[in-house]
C-alpha positions in Angstrom: 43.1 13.7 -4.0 40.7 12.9 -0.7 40.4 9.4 -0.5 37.4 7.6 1.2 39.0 4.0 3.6 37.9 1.3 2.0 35.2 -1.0 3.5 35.7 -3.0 5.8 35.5 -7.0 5.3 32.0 -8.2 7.0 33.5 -11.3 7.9 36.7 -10.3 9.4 36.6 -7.0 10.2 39.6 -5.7 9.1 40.5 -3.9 6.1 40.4 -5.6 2.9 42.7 -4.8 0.5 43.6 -7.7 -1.7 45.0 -7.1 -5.1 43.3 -9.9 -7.7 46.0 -12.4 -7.8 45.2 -13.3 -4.1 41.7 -15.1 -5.4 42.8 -18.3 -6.9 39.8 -19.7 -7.6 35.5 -18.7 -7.7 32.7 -20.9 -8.3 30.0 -18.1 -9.3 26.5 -19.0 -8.4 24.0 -19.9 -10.0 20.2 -19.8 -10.0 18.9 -23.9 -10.0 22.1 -24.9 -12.2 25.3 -27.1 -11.2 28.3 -24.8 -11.3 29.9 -27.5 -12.0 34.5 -27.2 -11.7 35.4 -24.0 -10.8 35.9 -21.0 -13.3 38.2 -18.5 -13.9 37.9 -15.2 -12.2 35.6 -13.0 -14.1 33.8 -9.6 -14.1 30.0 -9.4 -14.0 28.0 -7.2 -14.3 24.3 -8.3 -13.6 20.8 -5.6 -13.8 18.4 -5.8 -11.3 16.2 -3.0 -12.4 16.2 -0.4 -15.1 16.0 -2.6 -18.1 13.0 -3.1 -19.8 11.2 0.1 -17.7 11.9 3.3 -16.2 13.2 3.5 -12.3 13.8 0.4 -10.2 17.4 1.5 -11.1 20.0 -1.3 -9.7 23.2 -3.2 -11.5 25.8 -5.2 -9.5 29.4 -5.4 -10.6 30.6 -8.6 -9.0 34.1 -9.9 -9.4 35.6 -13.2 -6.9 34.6 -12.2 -3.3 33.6 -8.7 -4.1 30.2 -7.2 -5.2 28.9 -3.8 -5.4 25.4 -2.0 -6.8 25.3 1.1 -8.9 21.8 2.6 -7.2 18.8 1.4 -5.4 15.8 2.8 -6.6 12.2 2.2 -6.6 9.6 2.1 -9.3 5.4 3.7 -9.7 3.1 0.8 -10.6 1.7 0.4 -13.5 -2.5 0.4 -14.1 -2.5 -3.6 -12.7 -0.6 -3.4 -9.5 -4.5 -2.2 -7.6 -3.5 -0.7 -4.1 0.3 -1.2 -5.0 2.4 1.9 -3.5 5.8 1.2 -5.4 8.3 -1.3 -6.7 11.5 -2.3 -5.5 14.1 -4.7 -7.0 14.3 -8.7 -6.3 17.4 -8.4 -3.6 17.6 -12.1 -3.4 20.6 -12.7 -5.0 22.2 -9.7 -2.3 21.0 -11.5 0.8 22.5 -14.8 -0.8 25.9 -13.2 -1.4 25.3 -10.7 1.6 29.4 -11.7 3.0 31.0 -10.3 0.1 28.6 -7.0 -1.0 30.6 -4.4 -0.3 28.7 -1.1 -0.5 26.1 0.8 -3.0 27.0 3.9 -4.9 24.1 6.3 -5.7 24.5 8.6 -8.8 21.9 11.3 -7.9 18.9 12.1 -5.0 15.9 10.6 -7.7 13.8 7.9 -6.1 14.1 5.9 -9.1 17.7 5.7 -7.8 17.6 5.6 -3.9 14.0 4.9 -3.4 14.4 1.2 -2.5 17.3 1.8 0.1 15.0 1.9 3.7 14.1 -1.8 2.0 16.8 -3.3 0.9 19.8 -1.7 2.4 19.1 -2.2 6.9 18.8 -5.9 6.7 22.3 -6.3 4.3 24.0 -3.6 6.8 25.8 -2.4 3.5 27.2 1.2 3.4 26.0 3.6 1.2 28.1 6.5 -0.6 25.7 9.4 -2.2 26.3 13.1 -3.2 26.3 15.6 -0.5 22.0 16.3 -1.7 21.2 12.8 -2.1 22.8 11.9 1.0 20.4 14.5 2.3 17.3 13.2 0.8 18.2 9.3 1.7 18.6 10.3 5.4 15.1 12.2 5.0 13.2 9.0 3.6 15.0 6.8 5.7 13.4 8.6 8.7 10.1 7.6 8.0 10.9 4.3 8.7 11.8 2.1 11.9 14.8 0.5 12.3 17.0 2.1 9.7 19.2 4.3 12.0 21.8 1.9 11.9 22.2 2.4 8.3 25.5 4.4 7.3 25.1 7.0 4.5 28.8 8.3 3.3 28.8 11.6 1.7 31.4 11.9 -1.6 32.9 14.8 -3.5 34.0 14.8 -6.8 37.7 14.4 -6.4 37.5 11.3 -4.0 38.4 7.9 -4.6 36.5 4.6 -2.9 38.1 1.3 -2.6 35.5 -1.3 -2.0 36.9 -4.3 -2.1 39.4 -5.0 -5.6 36.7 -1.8 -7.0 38.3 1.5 -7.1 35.7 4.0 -7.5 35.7 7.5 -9.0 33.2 10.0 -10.2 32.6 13.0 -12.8 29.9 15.6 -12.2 26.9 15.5 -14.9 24.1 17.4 -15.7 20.8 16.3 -14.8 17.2 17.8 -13.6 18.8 17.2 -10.3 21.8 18.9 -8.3 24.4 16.7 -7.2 24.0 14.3 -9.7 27.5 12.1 -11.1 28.8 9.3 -13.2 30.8 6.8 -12.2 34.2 5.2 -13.1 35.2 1.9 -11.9 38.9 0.7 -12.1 38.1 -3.2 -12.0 40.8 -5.9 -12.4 39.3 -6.3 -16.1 39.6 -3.0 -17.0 37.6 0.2 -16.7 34.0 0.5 -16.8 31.7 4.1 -17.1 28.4 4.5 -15.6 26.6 7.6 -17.2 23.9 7.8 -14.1 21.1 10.2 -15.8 22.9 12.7 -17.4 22.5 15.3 -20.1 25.0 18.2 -21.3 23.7 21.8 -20.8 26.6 24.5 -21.2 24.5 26.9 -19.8 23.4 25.3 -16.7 21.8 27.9 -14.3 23.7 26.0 -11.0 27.2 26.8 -13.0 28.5 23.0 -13.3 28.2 21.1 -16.7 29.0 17.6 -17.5 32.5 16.8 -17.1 33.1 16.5 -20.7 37.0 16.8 -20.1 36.9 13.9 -17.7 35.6 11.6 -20.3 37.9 12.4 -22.8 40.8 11.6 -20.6 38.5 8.3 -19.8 38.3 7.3 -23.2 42.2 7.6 -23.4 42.8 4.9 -21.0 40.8 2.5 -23.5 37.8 1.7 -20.8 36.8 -1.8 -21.4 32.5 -1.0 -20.9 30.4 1.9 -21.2 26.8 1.9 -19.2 24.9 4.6 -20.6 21.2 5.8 -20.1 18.8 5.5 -23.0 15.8 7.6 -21.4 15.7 10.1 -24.8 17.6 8.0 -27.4 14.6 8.6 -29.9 14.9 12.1 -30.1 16.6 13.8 -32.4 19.3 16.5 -31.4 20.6 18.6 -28.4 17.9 19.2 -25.1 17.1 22.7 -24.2 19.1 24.0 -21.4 17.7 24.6 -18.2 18.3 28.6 -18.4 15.5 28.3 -20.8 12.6 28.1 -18.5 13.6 31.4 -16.3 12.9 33.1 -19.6 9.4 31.6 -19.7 8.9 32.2 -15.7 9.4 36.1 -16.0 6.6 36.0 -19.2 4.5 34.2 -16.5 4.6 36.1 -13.7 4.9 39.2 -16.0 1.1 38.5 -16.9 -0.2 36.5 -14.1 -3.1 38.9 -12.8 -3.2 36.6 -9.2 -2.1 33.9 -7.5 0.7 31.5 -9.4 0.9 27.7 -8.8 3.9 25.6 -9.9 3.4 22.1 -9.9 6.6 20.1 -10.7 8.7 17.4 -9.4 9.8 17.7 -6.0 13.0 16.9 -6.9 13.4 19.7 -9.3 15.8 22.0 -7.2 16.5 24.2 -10.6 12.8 24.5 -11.0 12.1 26.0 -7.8 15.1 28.1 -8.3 13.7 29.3 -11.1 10.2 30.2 -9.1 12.5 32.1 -6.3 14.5 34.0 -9.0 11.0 35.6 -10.8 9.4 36.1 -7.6 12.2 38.4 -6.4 12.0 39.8 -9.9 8.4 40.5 -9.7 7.6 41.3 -5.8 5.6 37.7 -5.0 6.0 35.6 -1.5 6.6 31.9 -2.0 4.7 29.5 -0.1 5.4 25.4 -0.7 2.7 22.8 -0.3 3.4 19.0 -0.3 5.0 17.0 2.1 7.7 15.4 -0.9 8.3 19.1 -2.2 8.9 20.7 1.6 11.3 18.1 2.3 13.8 18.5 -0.8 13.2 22.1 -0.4 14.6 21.9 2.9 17.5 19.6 2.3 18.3 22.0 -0.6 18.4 25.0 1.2 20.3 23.3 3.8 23.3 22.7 1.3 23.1 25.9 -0.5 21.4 24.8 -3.6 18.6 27.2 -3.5 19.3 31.1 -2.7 16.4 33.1 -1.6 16.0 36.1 0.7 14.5 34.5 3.8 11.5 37.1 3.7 10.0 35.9 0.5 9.1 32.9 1.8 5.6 32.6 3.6 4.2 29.7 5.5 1.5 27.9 3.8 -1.1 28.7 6.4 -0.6 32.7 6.0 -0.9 32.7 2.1 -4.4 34.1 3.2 -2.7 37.6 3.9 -1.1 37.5 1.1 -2.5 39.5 -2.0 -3.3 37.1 -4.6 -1.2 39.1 -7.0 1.9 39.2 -4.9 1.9 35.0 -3.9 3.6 31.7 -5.7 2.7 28.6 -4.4 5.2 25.5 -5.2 3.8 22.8 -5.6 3.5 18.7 -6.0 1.2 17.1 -8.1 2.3 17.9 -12.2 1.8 13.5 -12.5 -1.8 13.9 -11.8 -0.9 11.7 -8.4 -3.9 11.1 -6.4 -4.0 12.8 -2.6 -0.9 15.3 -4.0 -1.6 18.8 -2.9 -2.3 19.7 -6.6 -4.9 17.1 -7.3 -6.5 18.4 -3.9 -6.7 21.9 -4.9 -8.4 20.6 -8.7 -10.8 18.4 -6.1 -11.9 21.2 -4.0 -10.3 18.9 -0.9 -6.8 21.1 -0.2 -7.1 23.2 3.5 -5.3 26.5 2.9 -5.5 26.5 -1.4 -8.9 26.9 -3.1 -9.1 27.5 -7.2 -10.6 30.4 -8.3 -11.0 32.6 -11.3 -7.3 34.6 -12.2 -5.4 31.9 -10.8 -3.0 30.5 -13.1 -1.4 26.9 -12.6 1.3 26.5 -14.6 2.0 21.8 -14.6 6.2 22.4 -15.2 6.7 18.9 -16.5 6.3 16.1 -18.9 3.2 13.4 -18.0 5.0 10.2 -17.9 3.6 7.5 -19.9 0.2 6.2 -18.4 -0.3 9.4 -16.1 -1.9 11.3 -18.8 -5.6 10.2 -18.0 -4.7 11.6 -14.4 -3.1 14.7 -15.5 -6.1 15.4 -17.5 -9.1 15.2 -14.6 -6.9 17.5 -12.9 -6.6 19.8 -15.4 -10.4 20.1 -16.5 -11.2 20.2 -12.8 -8.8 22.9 -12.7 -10.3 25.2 -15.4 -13.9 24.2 -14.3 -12.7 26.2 -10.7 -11.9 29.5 -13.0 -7.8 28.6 -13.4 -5.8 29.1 -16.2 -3.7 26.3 -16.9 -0.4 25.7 -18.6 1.6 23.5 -19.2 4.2 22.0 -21.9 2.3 22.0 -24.8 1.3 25.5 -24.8 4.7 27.3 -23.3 7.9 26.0 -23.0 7.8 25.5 -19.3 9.5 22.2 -19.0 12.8 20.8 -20.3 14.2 17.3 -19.9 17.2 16.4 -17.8 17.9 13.1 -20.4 20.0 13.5 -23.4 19.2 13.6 -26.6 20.8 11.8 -29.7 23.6 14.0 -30.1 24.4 14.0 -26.6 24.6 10.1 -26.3 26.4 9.8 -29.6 29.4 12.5 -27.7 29.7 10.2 -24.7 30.2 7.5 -26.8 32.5 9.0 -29.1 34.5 10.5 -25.9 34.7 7.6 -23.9 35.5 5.2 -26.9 34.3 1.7 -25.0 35.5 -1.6 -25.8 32.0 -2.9 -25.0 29.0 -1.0 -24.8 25.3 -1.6 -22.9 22.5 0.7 -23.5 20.6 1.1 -19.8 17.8 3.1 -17.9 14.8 2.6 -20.6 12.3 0.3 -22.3 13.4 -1.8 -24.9 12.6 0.3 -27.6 14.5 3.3 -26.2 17.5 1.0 -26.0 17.7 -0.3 -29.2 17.8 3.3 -30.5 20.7 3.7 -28.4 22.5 0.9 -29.7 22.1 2.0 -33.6 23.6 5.1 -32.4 26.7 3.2 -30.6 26.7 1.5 -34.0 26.9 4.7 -36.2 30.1 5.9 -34.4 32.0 2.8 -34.6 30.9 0.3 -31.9 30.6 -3.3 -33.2 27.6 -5.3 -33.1 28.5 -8.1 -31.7 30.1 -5.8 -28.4 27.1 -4.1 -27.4 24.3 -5.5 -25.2 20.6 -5.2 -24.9 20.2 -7.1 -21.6 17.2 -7.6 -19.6 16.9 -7.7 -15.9 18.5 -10.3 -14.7 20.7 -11.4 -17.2 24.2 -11.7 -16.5 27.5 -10.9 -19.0 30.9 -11.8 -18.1 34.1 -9.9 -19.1 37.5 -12.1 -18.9 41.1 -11.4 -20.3 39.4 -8.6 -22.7 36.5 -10.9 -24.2 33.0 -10.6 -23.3 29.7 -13.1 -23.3 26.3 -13.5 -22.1 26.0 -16.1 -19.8 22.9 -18.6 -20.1 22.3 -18.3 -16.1 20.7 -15.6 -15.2 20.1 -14.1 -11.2 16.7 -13.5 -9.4 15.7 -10.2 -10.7 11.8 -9.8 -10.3 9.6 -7.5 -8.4 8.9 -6.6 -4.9 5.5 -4.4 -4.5 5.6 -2.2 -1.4 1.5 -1.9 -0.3 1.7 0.5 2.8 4.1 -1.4 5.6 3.9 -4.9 3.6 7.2 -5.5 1.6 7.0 -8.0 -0.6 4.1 -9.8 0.8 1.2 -8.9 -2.5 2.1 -11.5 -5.2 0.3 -12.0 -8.3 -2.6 -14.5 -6.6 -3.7 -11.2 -4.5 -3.3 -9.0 -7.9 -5.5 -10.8 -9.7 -7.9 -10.8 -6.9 -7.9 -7.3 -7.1 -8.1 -7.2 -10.9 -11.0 -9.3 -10.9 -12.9 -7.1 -7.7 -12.4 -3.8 -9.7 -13.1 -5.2 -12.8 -16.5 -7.6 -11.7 -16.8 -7.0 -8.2 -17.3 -9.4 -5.6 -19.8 -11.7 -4.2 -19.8 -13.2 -0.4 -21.4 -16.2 0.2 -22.1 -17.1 3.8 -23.8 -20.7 4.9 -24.5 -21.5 8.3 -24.1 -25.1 9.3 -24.7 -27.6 11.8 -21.6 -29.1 13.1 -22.8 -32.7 13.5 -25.0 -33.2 10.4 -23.4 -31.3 7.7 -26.7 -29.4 7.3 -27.9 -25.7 6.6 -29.6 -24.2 9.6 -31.1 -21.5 7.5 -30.9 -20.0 3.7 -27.2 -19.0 3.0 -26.6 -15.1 3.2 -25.4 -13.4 -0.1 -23.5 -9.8 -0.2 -22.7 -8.4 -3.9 -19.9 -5.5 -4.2 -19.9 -4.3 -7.8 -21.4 -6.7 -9.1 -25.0 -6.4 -9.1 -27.5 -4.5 -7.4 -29.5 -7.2 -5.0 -33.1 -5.7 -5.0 -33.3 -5.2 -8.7 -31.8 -8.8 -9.0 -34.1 -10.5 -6.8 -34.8 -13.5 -9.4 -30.5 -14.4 -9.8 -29.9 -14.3 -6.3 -32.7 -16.5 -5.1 -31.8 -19.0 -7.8 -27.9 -18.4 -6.8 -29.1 -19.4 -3.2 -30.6 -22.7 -4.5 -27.6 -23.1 -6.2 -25.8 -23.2 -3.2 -28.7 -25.1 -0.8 -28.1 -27.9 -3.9 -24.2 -27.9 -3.2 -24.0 -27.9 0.5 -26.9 -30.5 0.3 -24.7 -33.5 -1.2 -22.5 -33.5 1.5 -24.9 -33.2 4.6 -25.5 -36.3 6.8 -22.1 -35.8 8.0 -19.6 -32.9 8.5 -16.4 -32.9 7.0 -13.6 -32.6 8.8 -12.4 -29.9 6.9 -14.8 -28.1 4.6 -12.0 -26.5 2.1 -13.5 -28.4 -0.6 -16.3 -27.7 0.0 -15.3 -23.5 -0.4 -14.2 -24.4 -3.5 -17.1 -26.5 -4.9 -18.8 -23.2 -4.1 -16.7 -20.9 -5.3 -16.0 -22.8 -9.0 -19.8 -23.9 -9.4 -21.3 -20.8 -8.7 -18.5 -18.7 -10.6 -19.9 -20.5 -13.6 -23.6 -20.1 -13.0 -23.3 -16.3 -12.1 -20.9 -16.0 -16.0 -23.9 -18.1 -17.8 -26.5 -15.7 -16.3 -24.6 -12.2 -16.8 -21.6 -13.1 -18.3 -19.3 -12.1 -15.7 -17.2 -13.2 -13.0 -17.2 -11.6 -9.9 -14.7 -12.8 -6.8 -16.3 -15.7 -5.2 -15.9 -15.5 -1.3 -17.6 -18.0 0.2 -17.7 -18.1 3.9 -18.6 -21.4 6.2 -20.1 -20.9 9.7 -19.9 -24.3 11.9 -22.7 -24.0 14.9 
């Protein structure tokens, strides 16, 4: 078996290799609480992201002087975050324990699982140990970014073992909607613990490899002391469709396509755009790929076999021009309904090289995720208004899941046989379904947890408990090159600009006496239209002369309250008179 050297110590240097009897004692932190004597030596294992919401994927193990994280991953806002690009998890709790975290494992290339790493991972100068794809697609993202090339990303096989401090590390291959993609076994000084990673079991798995169903079973022999098991699909009944499925539905497409054929899936679907290669060589149609995202997993996944394809059916984007319309595929990004993707560009009449006409047909190879579907749908009427034919999953099964179904859970469970179990990887609902189903084959109540983000449960000398404490385990919003610096105060600034628009208030006044030098100026954004609302804004500038005027005689030294005299007192005339409450900006000009 090919074994990975364990890391190194980031205080020493050396190798660390301490069996658990070394650590005599730990005090464990805690957030704003005493610890008080010192405790026993424990295994944690603590959330960051995942629970309560899907992506943001993160969970430390932490036992004495050594921590690890299962994934890093990054989440889509939601329809508050205005202007918000993505999510990350709260590291704060990592930068505070930064000398004994050890390393990050990832289970698969998804940026819900390694989409946080150029954030989190170059200031902690932690290794990282991927798959041979998503060490391929983490390189790729971290190049977009300065100063990340210091960051190490290890590349693991199956059969190898980590040692990262008293963790041992292992894998087993799973299926998934991604190549590449593993669970994880952990031999900790409490006992064995299973991590799922996304998963699903599909026997007929057009790539060849299936979930390492053997594996587990040995697993479950040794009596593992947790199982960590995603919850994505634990609502629906049965067994998911296997992949093979949808090369069925591809040859009926391109069977009957009279011209061009667009895919739009994820860009990390590898198997879909397999499937695409496989009918086009069937059927005698080039393949061209638009979409930044989509170009660059296509080319890490050519680069490492994962997608086979004659070299001549594949046509750059900027040629599809010579290319008959009935002999061309375009792959595509953009089946979300993402605004600026290359499919919502096409619908928009705004993509360079793709214009919709009449005997296209664009076929949208995935499920809308919850909250996309008013998106999806623009895109799709804009799409049939350009002469397109569109499909997608609810008229032709052109999209199976890569998250297991009931039946699928309910094996794991039964195979790996956990002395404690937590449900992961979905909302709350999706993981108390889980849990019923860990009930039905056997798992007490009282040993399974439905934990949030951020709580913390302890496992010592075979026993198990939720900890009161609880570690920083909030959100980071990533706007453009700003980490972390858009907090809820700027939110609801935006919240309340898109929802009542703004109004700018700008006074001119004399230094000396405190006094206007002329009327105040008044700008309205989406809020009301100034020459049809010539009687409010004149009254809203008295409104303002009348304010200013009880403090003139003398200048303040510092006219903050003054702003804010302004901006509560004519926030609540402007609501009286319309009933709204636009963003007060008021602006004072000293002269």
């Amino acid at each position: 078996m090919k074994k990975i050297r364990e890391q190194k110590s980031q205080r020493s240097g050396k190798g660390r290799n301490r069996p658990p009897q070394r650590h005599k004692k730990y005090t464990p932190p805690r957030r704003g609480v005493s610890p008080g004597p010192a405790a026993k030596l424990a295994l944690k294992v603590m959330p960051l992201g995942g629970f309560g919401e899907i992506g943001k994927n993160m969970t430390l193990l932490e036992y004495g002087d050594d921590l690890i994280a299962i994934d890093c991953g990054m989440m889509f806002p939601d329809e508050t975050m205005l202007g918000i690009d993505y999510v990350i998890p709260d590291a704060t709790y990592l930068r505070k324990n930064k000398s004994k975290f050890r390393g990050i494992i990832i289970t698969h290339g998804h940026e819900d699982h390694i989409g946080a790493i150029p954030h989190i991972v170059p200031e902690l100068s932690v290794p990282v140990y991927a798959s041979p794809l998503a060490k391929a697609l983490i390189e790729a993202r971290l190049g977009e970014y300065k100063g990340t090339k210091h960051v190490k990303i290890n590349a693991y096989q199956p059969d190898d073992e980590i040692r990262l401090g008293v963790f041992k590390i292992k894998f087993f291959r799973v299926n998934h909607s991604i190549p590449d993609s593993f669970g994880i076994i952990i031999d900790t000084p409490e006992g064995v613990v299973v991590h799922t990673g996304d998963f699903k079991i599909d026997l007929t798995s057009p790539d060849g490899f299936v979930t390492d169903l053997p594996k587990l079973a040995e697993i479950g022999r040794r009596k593992p002391l947790l199982l960590l098991s995603e919850s994505t699909n634990a609502e629906t009944p049965g067994y998911t469709i296997s992949e093979k499925a949808i090369g069925a539905s591809f040859d009926e497409l391109f069977a009957k396509a009279p011209g061009r054929i667009i895919i739009a899936s994820f860009a990390s679907r590898i198997d879909r755009m397999q499937h695409a290669f496989n009918s086009a060589i069937k059927f005698g149609r080039k393949v061209a790929i638009s979409g930044r995202s989509m170009q660059q997993y296509f080319e890490a996944a050519s680069k490492l076999g994962y997608i086979k394809y004659p070299r001549e059916i594949l046509v750059p984007l900027n040629t599809i021009s010579k290319v008959p319309d009935s002999k061309l595929v375009v792959l595509s990004t953009g089946s979300q309904g993402q605004q600026g993707s290359s499919l919502a560009r096409m619908a928009f009449r705004e993509h360079t090289q793709v214009k919709i006409k009449p005997g296209d047909t664009v076929v949208l190879s995935s499920s809308p995720i919850p909250g996309n579907e008013r998106s999806i749908s623009a895109i799709i009427n804009n799409l049939c208004r350009e002469g397109a034919e569109v499909i997608h999953n609810k008229n032709m099964q052109i999209h199976v899941t890569g998250h297991a179904f009931q039946e699928e859970l309910k094996t794991i469970l039964s195979l790996v046989k956990p002395r404690y179990f937590i449900p992961i990887h979905g909302e709350y609902h999706m993981r108390v379904a889980h849990k019923k189903l860990a009930r039905g084959v056997g798992i007490p109540e009282p040993d399974i947890f439905l934990l949030e983000n951020g709580d913390i449960v302890e496992f010592n000398e075979g026993k198990a408990r939720k900890l009161k404490d609880t570690v920083p385990a909030g959100i980071v919003m990533v706007d453009g090159l700003g980490v972390g610096d858009v907090g809820e105060i700027v939110l609801r600034d935006r919240q309340a600009m898109a929802k009542e628009g703004m109004f700018v208030i700008i006074a001119t006044i004399e230094r000396k006496s405190g006094k206007l030098v002329n009327n105040p100026d008044l700008i309205s954004r989406g809020f009301v239209y100034m020459r049809e609302q010539e009687e409010l804004v004149n009254r809203t500038r008295m409104e303002v002369k009348q304010i200013i005027g009880r403090h003139s005689g003398k200048a303040p030294e510092d006219w903050s309250n003054i702003r804010q005299q302004i901006r509560e007192e004519i926030g609540n005339f402007l609501y009286r008179e319309t009933q709204r409450r636009p963003l007060i900006i008021p602006v004072i000009i000293e002269v």
